[in-house]
Structure formats: C-alpha cells, structure tokens
C-alpha positions in Angstrom: -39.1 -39.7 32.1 -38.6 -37.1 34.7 -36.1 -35.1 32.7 -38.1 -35.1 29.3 -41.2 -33.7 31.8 -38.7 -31.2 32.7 -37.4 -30.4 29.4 -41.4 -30.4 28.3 -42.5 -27.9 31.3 -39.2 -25.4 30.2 -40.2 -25.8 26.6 -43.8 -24.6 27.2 -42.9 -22.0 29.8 -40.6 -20.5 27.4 -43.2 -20.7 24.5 -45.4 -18.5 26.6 -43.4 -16.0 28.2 -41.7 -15.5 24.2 -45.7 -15.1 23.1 -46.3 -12.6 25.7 -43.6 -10.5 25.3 -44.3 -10.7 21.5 -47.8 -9.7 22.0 -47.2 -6.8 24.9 -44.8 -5.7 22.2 -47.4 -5.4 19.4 -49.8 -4.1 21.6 -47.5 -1.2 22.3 -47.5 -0.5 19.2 -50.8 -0.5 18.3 -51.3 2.3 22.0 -48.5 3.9 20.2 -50.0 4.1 16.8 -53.6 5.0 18.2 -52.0 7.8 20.6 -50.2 9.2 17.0 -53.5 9.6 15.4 -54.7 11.4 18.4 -52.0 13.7 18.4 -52.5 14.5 14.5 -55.8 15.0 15.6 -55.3 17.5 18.0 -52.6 19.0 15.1 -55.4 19.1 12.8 -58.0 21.1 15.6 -54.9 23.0 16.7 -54.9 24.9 13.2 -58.4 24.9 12.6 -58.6 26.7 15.6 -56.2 29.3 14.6 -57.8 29.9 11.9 -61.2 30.6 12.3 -59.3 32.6 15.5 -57.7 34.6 13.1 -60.4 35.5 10.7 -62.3 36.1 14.0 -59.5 38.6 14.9 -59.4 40.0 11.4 -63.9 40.9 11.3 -63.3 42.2 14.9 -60.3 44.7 14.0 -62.6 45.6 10.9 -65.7 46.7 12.8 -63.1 48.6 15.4 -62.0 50.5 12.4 -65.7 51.1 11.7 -66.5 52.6 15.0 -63.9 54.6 14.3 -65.0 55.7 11.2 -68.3 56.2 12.0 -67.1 58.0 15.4 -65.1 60.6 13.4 -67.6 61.0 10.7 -70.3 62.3 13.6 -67.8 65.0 15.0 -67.5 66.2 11.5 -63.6 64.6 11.1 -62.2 63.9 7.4 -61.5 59.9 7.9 -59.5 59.8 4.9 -57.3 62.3 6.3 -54.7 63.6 9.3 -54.9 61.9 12.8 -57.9 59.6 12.0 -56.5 58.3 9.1 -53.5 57.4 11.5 -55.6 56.1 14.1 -57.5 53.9 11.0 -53.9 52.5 10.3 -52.4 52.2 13.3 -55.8 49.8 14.6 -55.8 47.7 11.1 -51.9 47.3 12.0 -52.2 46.0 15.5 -54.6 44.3 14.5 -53.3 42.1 11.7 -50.1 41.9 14.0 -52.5 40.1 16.5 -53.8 38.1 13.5 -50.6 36.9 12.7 -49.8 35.8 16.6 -52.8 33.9 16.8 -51.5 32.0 13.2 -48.1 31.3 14.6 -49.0 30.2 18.2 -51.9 27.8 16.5 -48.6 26.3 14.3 -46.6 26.2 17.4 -49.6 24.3 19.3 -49.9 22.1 16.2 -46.1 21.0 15.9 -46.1 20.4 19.3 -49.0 17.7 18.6 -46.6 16.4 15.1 -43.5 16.0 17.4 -45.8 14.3 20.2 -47.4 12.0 17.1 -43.7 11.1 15.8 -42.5 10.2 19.0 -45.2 8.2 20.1 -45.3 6.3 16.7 -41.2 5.5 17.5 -41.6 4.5 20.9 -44.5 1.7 19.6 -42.3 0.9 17.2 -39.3 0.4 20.0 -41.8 -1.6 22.6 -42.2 -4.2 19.6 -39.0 -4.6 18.6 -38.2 -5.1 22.2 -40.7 -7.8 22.9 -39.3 -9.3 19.4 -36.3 -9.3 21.3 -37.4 -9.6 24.3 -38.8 -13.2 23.0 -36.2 -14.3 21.0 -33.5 -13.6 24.6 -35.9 -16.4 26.5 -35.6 -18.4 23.9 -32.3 -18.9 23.8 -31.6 -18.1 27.4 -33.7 -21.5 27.9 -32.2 -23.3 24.9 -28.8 -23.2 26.6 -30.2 -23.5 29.7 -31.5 -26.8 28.8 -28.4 -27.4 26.8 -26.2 -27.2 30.0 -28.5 -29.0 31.9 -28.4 -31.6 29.3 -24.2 -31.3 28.5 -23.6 -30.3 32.0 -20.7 -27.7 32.7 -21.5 -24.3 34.1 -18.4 -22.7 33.6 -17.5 -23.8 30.2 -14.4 -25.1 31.4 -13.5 -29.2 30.8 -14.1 -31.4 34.0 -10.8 -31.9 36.2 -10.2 -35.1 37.3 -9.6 -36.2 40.6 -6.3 -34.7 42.4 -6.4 -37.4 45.5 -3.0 -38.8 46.4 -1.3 -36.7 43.3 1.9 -35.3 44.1 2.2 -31.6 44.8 4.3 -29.4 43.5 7.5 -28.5 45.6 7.5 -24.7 47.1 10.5 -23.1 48.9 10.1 -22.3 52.5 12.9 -20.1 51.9 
C-alpha cells in the first residue's frame, strides 16, 4: 500500500507541475500577444503623428513664404522675380525637405514598434511551446522515474551476481 501511495503522490505532483508549466506557457503567450497589439498600436500613433507633423510642417513653410511675400511686396520688390523669387524657393525647398524628414523618422519610429510587435508575438509563441515541453519533459522524467523505481536498475546495466569466494584471475608480479 505504501508504494501505490507513492506512486499516487508522484502521479499527482507530476499532473500539476505539467499543468502549470502548460498554463505559464499560455499565459506568456497571451502577455506576448497583448504586448504585440500594443506595439502596432504605438505603430499606428507613430504615423499618425507624422503625418499631421508633416502637414503641420507643410501650412507653416507656406505662411513663411507668405511673410515673405508680403514683406517684399511692402518694400516695393517684384516676388515673381530675381532674389525673392530665390528666397520663395529656396524656403518651399527646405521646407518640404523638413517635411519629408519628419515622414521618414515617423516610418522609422513605426517599424521600430512592427519589429518590437513581431518579436514579442514569437517570443509568446516560444514561452508556450516551452511550457508544452516543458510539461511533456516532467512527464516522462517521472514516468521513468517511477519505472526504475518500479524495475529497479539505475545504471541500465544487468545485476551482477555475487563474486564471494570466486576465483580471481591470475596477474604477473613480473
């Protein structure tokens, strides 16, 4: 009776610690998953952000160029022609050029957040299958625990029998 309480008390320890690492597993995954969406979250903002940055950048460079306008216009300068037409372009330039930097570095920003989202998702992913594993390795880590135990051996090696009063083998003392 004492060994099948044995075997009983190994069985159900084994059952648990398999559950848990099943369910630590899955709940990695789901922190993994949820911390994904987040990332494609701040993705999402990330190029939102740029945008309306841009389009900011864009109205501002236009009313610059207005100043200007209007600044040449009062000292009696042609706008459409010469230096202030030069100054006119060379503003609208920079200022698309700035634009366009604030587009990139949103996309940068935001495939930082996609590569963060991917990686989180595989490392859930990885956390289950290792509590899968992680499960199915107590299982049969107690299974032949129990089995040897049970069989007996240790070393895998047959029994010897008994060597008392067998003869030994002859050695030369030189």
């Amino acid at each position: 009776m004492g060994a099948t309480a044995a075997v009983g008390v190994t069985a159900m320890g084994t059952a648990t610690s398999a559950y848990g690492k099943i369910m630590a597993g899955n709940e990695a995954k789901k922190l993994g998953d949820r911390n994904a969406r987040i990332a494609d979250w701040q993705a999402s903002d990330a190029l939102e952000r740029g945008r309306i940055d841009e389009g900011r950048q864009r109205r501002q460079i236009e009313r610059v160029i207005g100043a200007q306008r209007a600044g040449f216009g009062m000292q009696g300068v042609d706008v459409n022609r010469g230096s202030a037409l030069d100054v006119q372009a060379d503003s609208a330039y920079l200022g698309e050029l700035d634009a366009i930097t604030i587009r990139n570095n949103a996309a940068k920003e935001a495939w930082g957040y996609q590569v963060q989202s991917s990686n989180l998702t595989a490392q859930g992913r990885n956390a289950q299958r290792e509590g899968t594993f992680g499960a199915f390795n107590t299982i049969l880590g107690s299974t032949s625990s129990l089995l040897l135990a049970k069989y007996g051996g240790g070393s895998g090696a047959p029994r010897s029998r008994s060597t008392v009063g067998a003869p030994s083998s002859p050695t030369s003392d030189g």
